[in-house]
N, C-alpha and C positions, 0 to 999 in steps of 0.2 A: 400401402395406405400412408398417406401423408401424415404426421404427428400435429399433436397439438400446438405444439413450438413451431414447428416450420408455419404453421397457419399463422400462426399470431404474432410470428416475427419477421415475416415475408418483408415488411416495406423495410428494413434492414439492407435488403440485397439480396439478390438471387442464389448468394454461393453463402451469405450470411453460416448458413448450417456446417458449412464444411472449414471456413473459417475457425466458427469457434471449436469443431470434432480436431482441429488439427495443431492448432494454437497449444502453447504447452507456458503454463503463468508462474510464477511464483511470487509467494506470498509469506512474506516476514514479519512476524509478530503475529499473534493470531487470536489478542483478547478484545480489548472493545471495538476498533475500528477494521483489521483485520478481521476478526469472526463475521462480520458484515458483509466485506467482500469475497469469502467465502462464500457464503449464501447466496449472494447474488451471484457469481459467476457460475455457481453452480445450477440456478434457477434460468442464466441464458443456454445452458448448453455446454459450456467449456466442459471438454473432458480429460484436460492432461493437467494435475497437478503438481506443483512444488512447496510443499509447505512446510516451516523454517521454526520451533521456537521450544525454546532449552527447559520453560514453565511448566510445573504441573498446575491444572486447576484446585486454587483458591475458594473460601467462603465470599473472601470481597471481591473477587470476579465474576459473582453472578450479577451484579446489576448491568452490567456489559455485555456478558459473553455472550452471544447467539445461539442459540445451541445446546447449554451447559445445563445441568441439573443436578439439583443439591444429592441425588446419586450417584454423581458423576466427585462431587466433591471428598463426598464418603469412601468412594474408590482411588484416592488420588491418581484421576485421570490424567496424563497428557493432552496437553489443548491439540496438539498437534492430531489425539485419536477423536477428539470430540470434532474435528476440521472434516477428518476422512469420514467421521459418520454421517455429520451433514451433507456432504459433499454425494455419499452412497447411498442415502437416500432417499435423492432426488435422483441420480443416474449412476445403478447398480454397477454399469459397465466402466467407470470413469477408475483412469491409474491415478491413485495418490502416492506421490513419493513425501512419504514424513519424515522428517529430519529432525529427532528429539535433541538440539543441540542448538548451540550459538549456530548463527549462520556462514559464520567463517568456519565455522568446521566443517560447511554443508556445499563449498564453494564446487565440487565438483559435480554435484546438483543442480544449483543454483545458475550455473555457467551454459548449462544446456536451454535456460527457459527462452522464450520470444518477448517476455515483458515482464516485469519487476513491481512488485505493491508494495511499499517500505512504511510498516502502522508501527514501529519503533516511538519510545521514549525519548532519547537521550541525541543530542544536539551530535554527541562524537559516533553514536553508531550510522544515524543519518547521513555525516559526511563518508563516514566506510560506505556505508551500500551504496550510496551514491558513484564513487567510487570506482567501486567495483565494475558497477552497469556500465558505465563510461567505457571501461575496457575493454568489455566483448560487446558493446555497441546493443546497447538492449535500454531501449525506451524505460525512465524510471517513475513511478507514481507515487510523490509521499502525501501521507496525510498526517496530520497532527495536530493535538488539540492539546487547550491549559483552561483551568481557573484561578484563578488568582483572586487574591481579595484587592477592595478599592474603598475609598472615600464613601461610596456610596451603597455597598455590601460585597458581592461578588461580582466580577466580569468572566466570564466563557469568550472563550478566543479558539479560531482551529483556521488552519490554511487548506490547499491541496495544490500542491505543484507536478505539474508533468514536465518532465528533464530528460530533455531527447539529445542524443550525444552529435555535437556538434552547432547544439542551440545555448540559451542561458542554463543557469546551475541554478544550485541552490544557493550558492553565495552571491550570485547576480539578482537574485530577488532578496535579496537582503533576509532569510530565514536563515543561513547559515553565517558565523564570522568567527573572526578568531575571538573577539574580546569573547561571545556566549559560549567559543569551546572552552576556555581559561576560568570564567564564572564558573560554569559545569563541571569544570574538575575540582575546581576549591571546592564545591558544596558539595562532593560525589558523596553519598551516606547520609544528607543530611537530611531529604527533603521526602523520606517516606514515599509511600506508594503513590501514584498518579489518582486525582482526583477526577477521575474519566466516567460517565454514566452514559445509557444508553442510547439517546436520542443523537444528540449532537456527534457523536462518534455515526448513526445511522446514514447522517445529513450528508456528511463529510466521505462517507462509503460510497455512498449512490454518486455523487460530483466523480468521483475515481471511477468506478467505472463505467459510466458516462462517457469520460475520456477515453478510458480501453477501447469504450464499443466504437466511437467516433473515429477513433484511429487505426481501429483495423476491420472495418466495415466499409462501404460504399452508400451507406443510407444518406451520406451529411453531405450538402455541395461548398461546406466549408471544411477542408481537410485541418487538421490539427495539428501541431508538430511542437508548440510547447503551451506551457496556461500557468496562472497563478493567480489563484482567490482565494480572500478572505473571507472568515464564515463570524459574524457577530450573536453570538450564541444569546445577547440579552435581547436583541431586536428581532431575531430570528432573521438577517440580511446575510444573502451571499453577494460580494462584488465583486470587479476584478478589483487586486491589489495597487496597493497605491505604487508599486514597483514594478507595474507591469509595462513602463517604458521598458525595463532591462532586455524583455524579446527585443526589441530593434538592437539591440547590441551585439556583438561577437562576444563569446563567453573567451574572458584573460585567466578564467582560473584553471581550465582542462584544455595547454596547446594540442597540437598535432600529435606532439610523441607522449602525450597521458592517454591518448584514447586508442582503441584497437589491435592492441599489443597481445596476438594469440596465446600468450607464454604466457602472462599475466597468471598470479593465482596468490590471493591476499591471505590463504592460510597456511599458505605453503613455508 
């Protein structure tokens, strides 16, 4: 008998199902934005897991976390277990490989996946995982969000870039650079927990995988191979980024001998 999913995901593509039964993702950081794409990948079907992150769940991580329940807090839960339970379910059968650790400790997990979800904080772990994908040639999706205060009270700001090895980076969309790795380290400690809430981390989910499903699916007659939008969290606007000339560019920051180096292993 045909499943519910195959029916309702049919216009997807014929193989759509075996696609995502076979597809193996991994997924770093797993509280506001990550927790998201958990959920959703796991409400398409994907049944091979990699999930990456060193956290136990927090009090201030329920306004984000998908998932998480103030039981879960009382247990100093693992986001990573709260990942695999979401994840169980919705499809009893699916391997979660959890990785209670920095992800460079996880590199020989991580190295086996088909595609890469990077919902990280910090400007220098972004350019690692990035990185990393580049090297075993594995399509990278980040997402990431800020508030900041303004003239006018707050501004909410969030991107989502897809960094396909051998297209633009994330320094060709101008989200990475050296001056904001040098910033970032001057103020390493200083700037407290990420002012991240639920919505806008959801927004910024659904755009990621979006891109997953478009790029490795057959539903889209416009195949995908990189993207870069900005999300305006006070207007509620998604655009493309004012940087998205950089796809017509060759990426100068990952030549030929940074990328697909089997040997490679960044925690080695």
């Amino acid at each position: 008998m045909m499943s519910y999913r195959s029916v309702s995901q049919r216009f997807l593509g014929p193989d759509s199902d075996a696609v995502f039964h076979a597809i193996r993702v991994g997924i770093v950081g797993l509280s506001g934005g990550g927790s998201h794409v958990v959920q959703q990948l796991a409400h398409l079907g994907v049944l091979h897991f990699t999930v990456a992150d060193h956290d136990l769940i927090e009090e201030k991580n329920l306004n984000r976390l998908v998932g998480a329940t103030a039981a879960d807090v009382a247990a100093n839960m693992p986001k990573t277990s709260i990942a695999e339970r979401v994840i169980k379910n919705v499809n009893p059968t699916a391997e979660v490989i959890t990785c209670l650790c920095r992800w460079q400790q996880a590199v020989h997990h991580l190295r086996a996946c088909d595609i890469v979800f990077g919902c990280v904080d910090s400007f220098k772990e972004r350019s690692e995982l990035e990185g990393f994908c580049r090297r075993f040639l594995m399509p990278y999706i980040d997402i990431g969000m800020d508030i900041h205060k303004s003239s006018q009270g707050f501004r909410m700001g969030g991107q989502v870039v897809l960094s396909s090895p051998g297209g633009p980076c994330l320094r060709c969309f101008g989200i990475l650079s050296e001056r904001r790795l040098a910033e970032e380290a001057r103020q390493y400690g200083q700037g407290g927990s990420a002012p991240q809430v639920v919505w806008p981390n959801g927004v910024l989910a659904s755009i990621g995988v979006g891109l997953f499903v478009q790029l490795v699916t057959s539903w889209h007659d416009e195949p995908v191979a990189t993207y870069c939008a900005e999300f305006d969290g006070n207007t509620h606007v998604v655009e493309a980024s004012r940087m998205a000339y950089a796809s017509e560019l060759r990426c100068q920051h990952f030549p030929g001998t940074e990328v697909g180096d089997p040997f490679f292993d960044r925690g080695g």
